[in-house]
N, C-alpha and C positions, 0 to 999 in steps of 0.2 A: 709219683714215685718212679723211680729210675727202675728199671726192667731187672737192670744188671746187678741192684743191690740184693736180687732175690739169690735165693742161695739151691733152689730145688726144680727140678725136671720131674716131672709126673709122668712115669712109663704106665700108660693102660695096658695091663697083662689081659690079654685071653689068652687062657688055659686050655682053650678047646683048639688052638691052632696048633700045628707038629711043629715041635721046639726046634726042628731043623729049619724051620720059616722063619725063625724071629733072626738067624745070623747077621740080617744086613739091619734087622732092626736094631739091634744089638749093637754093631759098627757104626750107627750113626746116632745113638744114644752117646756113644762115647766121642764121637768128634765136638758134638752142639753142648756136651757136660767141658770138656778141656776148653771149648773156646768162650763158654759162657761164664766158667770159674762157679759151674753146679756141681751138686751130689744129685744121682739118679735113683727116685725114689719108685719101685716098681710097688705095684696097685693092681688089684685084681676085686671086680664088684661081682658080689654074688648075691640071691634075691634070697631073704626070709622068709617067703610071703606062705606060711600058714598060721595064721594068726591068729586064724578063727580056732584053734585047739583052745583047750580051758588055759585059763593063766599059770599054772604049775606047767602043764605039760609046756608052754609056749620057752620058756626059761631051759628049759632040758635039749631041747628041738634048736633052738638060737644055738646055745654050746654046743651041740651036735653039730653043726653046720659051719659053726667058726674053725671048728678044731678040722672039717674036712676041709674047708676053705684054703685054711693055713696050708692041713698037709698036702695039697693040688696045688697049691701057688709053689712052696717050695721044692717039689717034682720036676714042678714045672723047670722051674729057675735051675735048676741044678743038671735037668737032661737039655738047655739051651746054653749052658756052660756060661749062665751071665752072671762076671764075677766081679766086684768094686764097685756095685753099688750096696746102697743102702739097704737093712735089715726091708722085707717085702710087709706090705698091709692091707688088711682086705674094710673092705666097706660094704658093710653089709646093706643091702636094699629092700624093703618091703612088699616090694612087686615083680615079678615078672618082665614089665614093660621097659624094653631097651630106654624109654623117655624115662622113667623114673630112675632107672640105673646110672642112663650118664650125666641126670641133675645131681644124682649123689655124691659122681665123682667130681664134676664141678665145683659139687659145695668142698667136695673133700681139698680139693684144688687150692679153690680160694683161701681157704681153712690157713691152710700150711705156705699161704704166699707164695706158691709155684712162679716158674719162669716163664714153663710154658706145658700142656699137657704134650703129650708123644702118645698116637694111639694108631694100632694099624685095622686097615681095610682091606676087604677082600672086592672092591668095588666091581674089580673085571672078572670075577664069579658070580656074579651075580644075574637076575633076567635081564634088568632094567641096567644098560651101561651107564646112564645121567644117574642114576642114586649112589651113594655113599653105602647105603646100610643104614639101617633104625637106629645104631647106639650111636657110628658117627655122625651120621647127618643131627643128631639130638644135640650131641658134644658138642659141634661145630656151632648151632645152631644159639646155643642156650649158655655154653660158658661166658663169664669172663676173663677167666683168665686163658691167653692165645693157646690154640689148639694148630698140631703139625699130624699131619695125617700122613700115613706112609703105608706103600703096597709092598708086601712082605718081597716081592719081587723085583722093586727099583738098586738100582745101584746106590753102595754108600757113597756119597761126596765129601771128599775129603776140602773141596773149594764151591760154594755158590758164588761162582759169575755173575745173579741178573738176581733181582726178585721182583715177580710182579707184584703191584701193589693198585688193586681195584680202587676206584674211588669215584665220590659224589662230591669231591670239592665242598665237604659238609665240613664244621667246627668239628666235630667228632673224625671223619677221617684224619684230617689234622692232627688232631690227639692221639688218632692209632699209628702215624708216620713216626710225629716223634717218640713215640715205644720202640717202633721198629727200628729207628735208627741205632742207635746202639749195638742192636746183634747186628745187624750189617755191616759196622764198623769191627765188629771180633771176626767178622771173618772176612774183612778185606776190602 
C-alpha cells in the first residue's frame, strides 16, 4: 500500500509537557500534514489500570477517567493553541507501563491507517543521553506503522535536505525505502 494513500498523522499528545513546548511541534505537524495531504489526529494514552476494583465500581472509575482524559487533552490543546486538526482521542490503557501504553497507541495507529505517528521526547533530559525514554524507545521499537520523534526544542523545517536511511541491504529494508520514497518526493 502506498504511504501516501493514507489520509491521518498520529500527534502523541503528552499532556504532562508545558503546551509552550509543543510550538515547534505544532509547526512541524503542520508542514509533514500540507505536504503529506493528512489531517492531524492528536492522541493522548492514559492508563486504566485499577481493575482489580469490583466490576460495577471498574465501569464508574473507566468513565471517571475518560471524561478527565478528555477534559486534560482538551486544556491541553487549547493552552498550545493547536488549531486544524482533527476532533483529539484518547486510548485508554490498562497499565501503567510506558510498553503497554505505546503498544496501544500502535494498535490505535494501525487501527486508523495512520501515515505516520509524531511523538515527542525529552531525550536530552534525561540521565542516559543514548535512551529515548520507555514510551518512545517502546513506539519506535514495536510500531508498524513509521514513528517521527521530535525534541520539543528542534527547529521546525520547512525543507528536509537529506534523510538518512540505515540499512542491512535486507528484502525488508527494501520494503521500508520504497514507503519512504514517497514522502521524500512531497517534500523535494
Amino acid at each position: 500500500m502506498n504511504s501516501l494513500k493514507r489520509n491521518v498523522i498520529i500527534w502523541a499528545v503528552d499532556v504532562n509537557q508545558e503546551p509552550k513546548e509543543t510550538e515547534n511541534i505544532i509547526s512541524e505537524l503542520k508542514t509533514w500534514s500540507k505536504r503529506l495531504k493528512c489531517n492531524v489526529q492528536p492522541v493522548s494514552v492514559f492508563s486504566q489500570s485499577a481493575l482489580s476494583y469490583p466490576v460495577d465500581m471498574t465501569s464508574l472509575w473507566i468513565k471517571g477517567i475518560e471524561n478527565y482524559a478528555n477534559e486534560s487533552l482538551n486544556q491541553f490543546l487549547k493552552k498550545a493553541r493547536a488549531k486544524g486538526f482533527l476532533p483529539p482521542k484518547i486510548v485508554l490503557s490498562k497499565s501503567f507501563s510506558n510498553r503497554e501504553m505505546a503498544l496501544e497507541l500502535s494498535k490505535f495507529a494501525e487501527k486508523r491507517n495512520a501515515s505516520v505517528i509524531f511523538a515527542s521526547t525529552r531525550a536530552k533530559k534525561t540521565w542516559n543521553p543514548l535512551r529515548l525514554g520507555g514510551f518512545a524507545e517502546t513506539l519506535v521499537a514495536t510500531s508498524r506503522v513509521p514513528v517521527l520523534l521530535l525534541n520539543q526544542a528542534a527547529s521546525p523545517s520547512a525543507k528536509i535536505p537529506n534523510i538518512l536511511f540505515p540499512t542491512n541491504f535486507s528484502k525488508e529494508s527494501k520494503t521500508a525505502l520504497s514507503l519512504l520514497e514517497p514522502w521524500a518526493r512531497s517534500f523535494k
